[in-house]
C-alpha positions in Angstrom: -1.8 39.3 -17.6 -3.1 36.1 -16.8 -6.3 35.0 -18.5 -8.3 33.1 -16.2 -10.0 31.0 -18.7 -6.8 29.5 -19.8 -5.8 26.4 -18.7 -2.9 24.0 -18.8 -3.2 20.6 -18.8 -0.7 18.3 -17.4 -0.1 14.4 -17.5 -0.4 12.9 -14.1 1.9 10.2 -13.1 0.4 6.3 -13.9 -0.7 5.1 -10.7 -0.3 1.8 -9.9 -3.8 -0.2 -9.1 -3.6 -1.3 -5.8 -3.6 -5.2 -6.0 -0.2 -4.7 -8.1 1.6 -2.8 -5.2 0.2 -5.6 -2.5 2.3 -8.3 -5.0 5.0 -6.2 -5.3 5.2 -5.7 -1.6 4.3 -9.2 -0.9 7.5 -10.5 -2.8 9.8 -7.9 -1.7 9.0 -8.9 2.4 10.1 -12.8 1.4 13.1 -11.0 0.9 14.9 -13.9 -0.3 15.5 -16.3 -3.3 12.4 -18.1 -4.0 10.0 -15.6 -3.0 8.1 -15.8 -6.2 7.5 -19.4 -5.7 6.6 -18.4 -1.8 4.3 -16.2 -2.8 2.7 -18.2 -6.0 2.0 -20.6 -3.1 0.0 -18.0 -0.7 -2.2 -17.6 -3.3 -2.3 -21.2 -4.9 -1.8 -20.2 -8.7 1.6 -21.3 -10.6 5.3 -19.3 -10.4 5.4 -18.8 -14.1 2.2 -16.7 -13.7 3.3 -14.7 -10.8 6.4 -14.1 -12.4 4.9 -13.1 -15.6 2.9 -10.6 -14.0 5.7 -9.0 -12.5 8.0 -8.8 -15.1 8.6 -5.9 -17.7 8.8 -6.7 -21.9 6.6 -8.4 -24.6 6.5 -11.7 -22.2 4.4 -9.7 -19.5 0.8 -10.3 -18.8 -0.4 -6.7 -18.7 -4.0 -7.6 -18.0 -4.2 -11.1 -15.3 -7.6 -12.4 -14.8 -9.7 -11.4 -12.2 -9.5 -14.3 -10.5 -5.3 -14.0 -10.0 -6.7 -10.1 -8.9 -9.0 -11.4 -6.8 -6.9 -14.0 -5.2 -3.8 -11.3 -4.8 -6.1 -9.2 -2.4 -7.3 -12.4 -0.4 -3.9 -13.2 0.4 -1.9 -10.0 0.3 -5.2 -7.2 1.3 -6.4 -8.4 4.8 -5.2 -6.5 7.3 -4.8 -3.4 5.7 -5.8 0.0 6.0 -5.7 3.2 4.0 -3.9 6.1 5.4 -5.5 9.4 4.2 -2.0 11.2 5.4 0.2 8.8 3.4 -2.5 8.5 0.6 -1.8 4.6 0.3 -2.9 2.1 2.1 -0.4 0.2 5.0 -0.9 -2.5 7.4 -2.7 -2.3 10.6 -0.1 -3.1 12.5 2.1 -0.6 11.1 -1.5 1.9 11.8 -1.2 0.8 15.2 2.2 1.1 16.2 2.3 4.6 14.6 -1.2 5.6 16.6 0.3 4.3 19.6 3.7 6.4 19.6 3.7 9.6 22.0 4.7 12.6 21.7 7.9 12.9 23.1 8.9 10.0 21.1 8.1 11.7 18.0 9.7 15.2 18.7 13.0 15.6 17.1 12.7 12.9 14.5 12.1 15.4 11.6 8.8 17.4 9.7 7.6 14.4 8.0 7.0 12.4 11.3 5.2 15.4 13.1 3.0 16.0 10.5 2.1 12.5 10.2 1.6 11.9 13.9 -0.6 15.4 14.2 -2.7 13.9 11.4 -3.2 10.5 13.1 -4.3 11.8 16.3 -7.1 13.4 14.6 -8.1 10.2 12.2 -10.8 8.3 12.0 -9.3 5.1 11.2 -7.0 6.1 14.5 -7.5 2.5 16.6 -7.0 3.8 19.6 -10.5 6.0 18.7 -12.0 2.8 16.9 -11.7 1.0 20.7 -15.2 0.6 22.5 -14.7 1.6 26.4 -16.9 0.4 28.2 
C-alpha cells in the first residue's frame, strides 16, 4: 500500500531565464554568417561579449551584467507576449496570426493545433478580444 505521507522528490529540468532564449532566438533568425556581429550591433555592446555569452566551456560568461540583460530585452523583448498554452512567451505577430486562423483552417492539421487554437479563443491576451469596438 501506498503511504500517503511519502513523497518522491524529483529534479526539474534547468529552465532557461528568459532574456537568454530572446538571444538565442535573436541570433538564430539572422540565420546567416555574421549574425553575432548583427546582433552585438542591435544592442550596441561588442561581438566578443555576445559571443562569450553564448558559448559553452571555461571561456563562458555564466553571469553578464545587468546592463547586457537589460539591453538583451530592449532589443530582443518588445513585441512579445507570453502564451499561457505554449507556456513561453512568442511574438505578437505570431499571437495574432494564430488568433486570427479559423476553424476550418485548423481542422485536420493534427491534436496539438486544435488544442492550441481552442485555448486561444478563450485567452485573455487573444487580440482580437483586446480590440476596443466602438
Amino acid at each position: 500500500m501506498i503511504d500517503p505521507t511519502d513523497f518522491v522528490t524529483y529534479a526539474l529540468p534547468a529552465v532557461e531565464p528568459r532574456w537568454l532564449a530572446l538571444l538565442k532566438e535573436a541570433v538564430a533568425n539572422y540565420g546567416k554568417r555574421g549574425a553575432v556581429t548583427d546582433v552585438a550591433k542591435r544592442m550596441g555592446v561588442s561581438r566578443p561579449y555576445v559571443a562569450r555569452v553564448l558559448m559553452t566551456g571555461e571561456s563562458r560568461i555564466k553571469d553578464p551584467s545587468p546592463k547586457f540583460i537589460d539591453r538583451v530585452i530592449e532589443a530582443f523583448g518588445q513585441g512579445r507576449v507570453d502564451c499561457p498554452h505554449l507556456g513561453r512567451d512568442i511574438s505578437t505577430n505570431q499571437c495574432r496570426d494564430f488568433a486570427a486562423l479559423e476553424w476550418k483552417v485548423i481542422r485536420g492539421t493534427g491534436h496539438d493545433k486544435a488544442l492550441h487554437w481552442h485555448a486561444c479563443q478563450h485567452c485573455p491576451q487573444n487580440p482580437a478580444k483586446l480590440e476596443v469596438k466602438p
